[in-house]
C-alpha positions as CSV (number, residue, x, y, z in Angstrom):
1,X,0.0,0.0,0.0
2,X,1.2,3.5,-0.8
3,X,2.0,5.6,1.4
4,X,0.0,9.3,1.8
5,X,1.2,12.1,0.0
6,X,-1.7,14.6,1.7
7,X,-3.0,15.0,4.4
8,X,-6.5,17.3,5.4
9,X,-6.9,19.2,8.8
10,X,-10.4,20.3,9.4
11,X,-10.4,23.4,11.4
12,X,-13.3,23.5,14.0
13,X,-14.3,26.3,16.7
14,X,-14.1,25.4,20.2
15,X,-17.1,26.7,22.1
16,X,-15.1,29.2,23.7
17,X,-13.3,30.7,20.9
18,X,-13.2,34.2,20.2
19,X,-11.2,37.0,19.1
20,X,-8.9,38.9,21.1
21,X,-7.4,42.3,20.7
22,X,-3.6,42.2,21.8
23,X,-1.6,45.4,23.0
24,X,1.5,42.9,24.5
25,X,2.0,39.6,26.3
26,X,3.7,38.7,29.8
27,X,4.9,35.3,30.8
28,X,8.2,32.9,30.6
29,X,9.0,29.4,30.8
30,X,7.1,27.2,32.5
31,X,8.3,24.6,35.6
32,X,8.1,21.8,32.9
33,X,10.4,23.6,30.2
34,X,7.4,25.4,28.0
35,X,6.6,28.6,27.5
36,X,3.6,30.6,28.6
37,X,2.2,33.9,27.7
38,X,-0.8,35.7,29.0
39,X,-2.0,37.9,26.3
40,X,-3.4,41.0,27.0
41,X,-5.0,44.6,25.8
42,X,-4.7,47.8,27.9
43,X,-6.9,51.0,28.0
44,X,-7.3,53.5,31.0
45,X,-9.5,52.1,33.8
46,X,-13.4,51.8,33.6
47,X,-14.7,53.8,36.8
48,X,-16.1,51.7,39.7
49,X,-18.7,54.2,40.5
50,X,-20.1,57.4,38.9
51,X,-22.2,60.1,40.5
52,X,-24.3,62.1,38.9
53,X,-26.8,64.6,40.1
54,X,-30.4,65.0,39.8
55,X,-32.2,67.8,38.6
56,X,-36.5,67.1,39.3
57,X,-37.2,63.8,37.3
58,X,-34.0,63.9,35.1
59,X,-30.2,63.2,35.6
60,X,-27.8,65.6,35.3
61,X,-23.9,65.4,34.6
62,X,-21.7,63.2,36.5
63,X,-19.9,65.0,39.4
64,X,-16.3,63.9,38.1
65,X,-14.5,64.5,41.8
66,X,-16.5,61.8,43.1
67,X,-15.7,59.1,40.5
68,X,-14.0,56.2,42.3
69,X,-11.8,54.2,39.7
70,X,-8.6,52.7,40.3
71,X,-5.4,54.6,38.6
72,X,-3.0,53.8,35.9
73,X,-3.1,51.9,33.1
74,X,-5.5,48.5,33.3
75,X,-3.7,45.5,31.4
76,X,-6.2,42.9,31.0
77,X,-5.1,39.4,30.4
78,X,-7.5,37.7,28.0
79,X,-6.0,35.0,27.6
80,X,-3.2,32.5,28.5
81,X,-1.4,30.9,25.9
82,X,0.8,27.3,27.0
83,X,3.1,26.0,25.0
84,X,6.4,23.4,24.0
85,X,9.2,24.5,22.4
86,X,8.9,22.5,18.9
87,X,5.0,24.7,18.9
88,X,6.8,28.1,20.3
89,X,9.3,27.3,17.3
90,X,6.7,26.9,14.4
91,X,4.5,30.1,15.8
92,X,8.2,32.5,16.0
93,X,8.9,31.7,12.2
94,X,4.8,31.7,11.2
95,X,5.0,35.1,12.6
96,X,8.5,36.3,11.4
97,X,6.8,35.6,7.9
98,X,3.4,37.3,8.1
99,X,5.8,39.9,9.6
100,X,8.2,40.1,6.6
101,X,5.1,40.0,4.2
102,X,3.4,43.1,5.7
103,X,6.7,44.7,5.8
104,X,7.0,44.0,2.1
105,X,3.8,45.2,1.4
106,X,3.8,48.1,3.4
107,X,7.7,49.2,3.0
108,X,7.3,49.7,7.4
109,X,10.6,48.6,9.2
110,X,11.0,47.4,12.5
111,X,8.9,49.0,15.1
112,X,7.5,51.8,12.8
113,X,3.5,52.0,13.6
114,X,3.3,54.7,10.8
């Protein structure tokens, strides 16, 4: 019998897949020699509480001084991303050449967002 020449992969949605916007990532290696990476997006924070006032049946602006929000910058880790070092080896050069395409296409070098 011959052996295969092709293979198919059939690409199916878990039920918790989604899309995730990514500003940066934070991780290392893990105690068992892979790698992990949370992945996360960052924006100023959402305010805990707002007050507003009330004039008769309607409500006015929100009285800014009494917002309570935390400070800084919120980095909110979507998601966390595990893996070996044969998987973290495939995704580095998959992404060094969708890289080097857009550069191509672009004419961008390194680190230029313009």
């Amino acid at each position: 019998m011959a052996e295969p020449t092709k293979i198919r992969f059939n690409y199916i949605k878990s039920n918790f897949f989604r899309v995730v916007h990514m500003d940066g990532a934070h991780g290392g290696i893990t105690p068992s020699g892979g790698i992990f990476a949370g992945v996360y997006n960052q924006r100023a924070p959402i305010p805990q509480v707002t007050i507003h006032g009330v004039e008769g049946d309607n409500v006015s602006e929100e009285i800014r001084e009494e917002r309570q929000a935390k400070e800084g910058i919120v980095r909110e880790v979507e998601v966390g991303l595990v893996m070996d070092l044969a998987t973290a080896e495939s995704f580095y050069k998959w992404l060094g050449e969708r890289i080097s395409k857009i550069k191509e296409m672009t004419g961008k070098t390194v680190g230029s967002k313009t």
